[in-house]
C-alpha positions in Angstrom: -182.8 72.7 157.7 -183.4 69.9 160.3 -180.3 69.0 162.2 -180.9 65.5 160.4 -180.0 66.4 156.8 -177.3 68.7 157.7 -176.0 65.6 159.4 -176.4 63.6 155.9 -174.5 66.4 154.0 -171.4 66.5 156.3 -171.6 62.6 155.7 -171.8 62.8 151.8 -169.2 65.5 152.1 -166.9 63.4 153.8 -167.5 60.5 151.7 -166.8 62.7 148.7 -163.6 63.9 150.4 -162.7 60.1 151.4 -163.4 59.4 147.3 -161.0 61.9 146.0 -158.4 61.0 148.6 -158.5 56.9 147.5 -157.6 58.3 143.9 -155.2 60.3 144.9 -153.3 58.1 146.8 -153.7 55.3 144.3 -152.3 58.0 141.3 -149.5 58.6 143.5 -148.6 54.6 144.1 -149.0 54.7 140.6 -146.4 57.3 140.4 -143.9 56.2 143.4 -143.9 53.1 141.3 -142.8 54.6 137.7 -140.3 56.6 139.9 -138.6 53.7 141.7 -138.2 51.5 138.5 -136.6 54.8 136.6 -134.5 55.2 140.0 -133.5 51.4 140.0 -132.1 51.6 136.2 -130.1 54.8 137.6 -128.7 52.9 140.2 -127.4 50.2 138.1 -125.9 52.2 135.7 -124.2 54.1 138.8 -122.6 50.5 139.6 -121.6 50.0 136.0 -119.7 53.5 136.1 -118.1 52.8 139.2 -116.9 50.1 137.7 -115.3 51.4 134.9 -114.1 53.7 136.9 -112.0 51.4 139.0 -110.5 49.7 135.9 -109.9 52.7 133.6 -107.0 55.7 134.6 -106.2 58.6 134.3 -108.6 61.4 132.8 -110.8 58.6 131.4 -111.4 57.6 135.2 -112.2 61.6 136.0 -114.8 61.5 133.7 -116.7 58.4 134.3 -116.1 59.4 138.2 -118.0 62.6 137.2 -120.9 61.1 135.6 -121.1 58.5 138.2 -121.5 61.6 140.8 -124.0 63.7 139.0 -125.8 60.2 138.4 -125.8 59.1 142.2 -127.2 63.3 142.7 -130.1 62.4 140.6 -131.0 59.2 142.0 -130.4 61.1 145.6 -132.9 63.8 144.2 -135.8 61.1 143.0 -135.6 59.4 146.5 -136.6 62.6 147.9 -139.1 62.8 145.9 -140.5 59.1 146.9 -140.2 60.4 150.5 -142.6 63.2 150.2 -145.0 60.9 148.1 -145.5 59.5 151.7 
C-alpha cells in the first residue's frame, strides 16, 4: 500500500471517529438538558418542603424535614451526574 492511501485511511478514520464523537456529545447535551430541567423541578419542590417545614411542628415538621433531605440527596446525586457528562 503506498504511503499515500494509508495516509487517506488514517484521515477517513479520524473523520469517522470525529463523526461519532459530534453525536455523542450532542446525545449527551441532549441528556444534561432533560436532567437539569428534572433537577430544577426537584429543587423547587425542596424549597416548598422547607417551607412547610418552617411553618408546621412537631412530628409533621420531622417528616417533611425527612423528605426534604432525601429530596436535596437526589438532586445532589443528578448534579453528579451532570458533572461527569462533562
Amino acid at each position: 500500500m503506498q504511503a499515500r492511501e494509508e495516509l487517506q485511511k488514517l484521515i477517513d478514520a479520524l473523520a469517522t471517529q470525529r463523526d461519532e464523537l459530534i453525536v455523542r456529545a450532542h446525545l449527551a447535551k441532549l441528556e444534561a438538558q432533560d436532567e437539569w430541567r428534572e433537577l430544577e423541578g426537584k429543587l423547587d419542590e425542596l424549597r416548598a418542603k422547607a417551607k412547610q417545614a418552617a411553618e408546621v411542628a412537631g412530628e409533621a415538621a420531622e417528616d417533611v424535614r425527612a423528605a426534604a433531605r432525601l429530596l436535596a440527596e437526589e438532586i445532589g446525586r443528578g448534579y453528579e451526574r451532570l458533572k461527569r457528562l462533562f
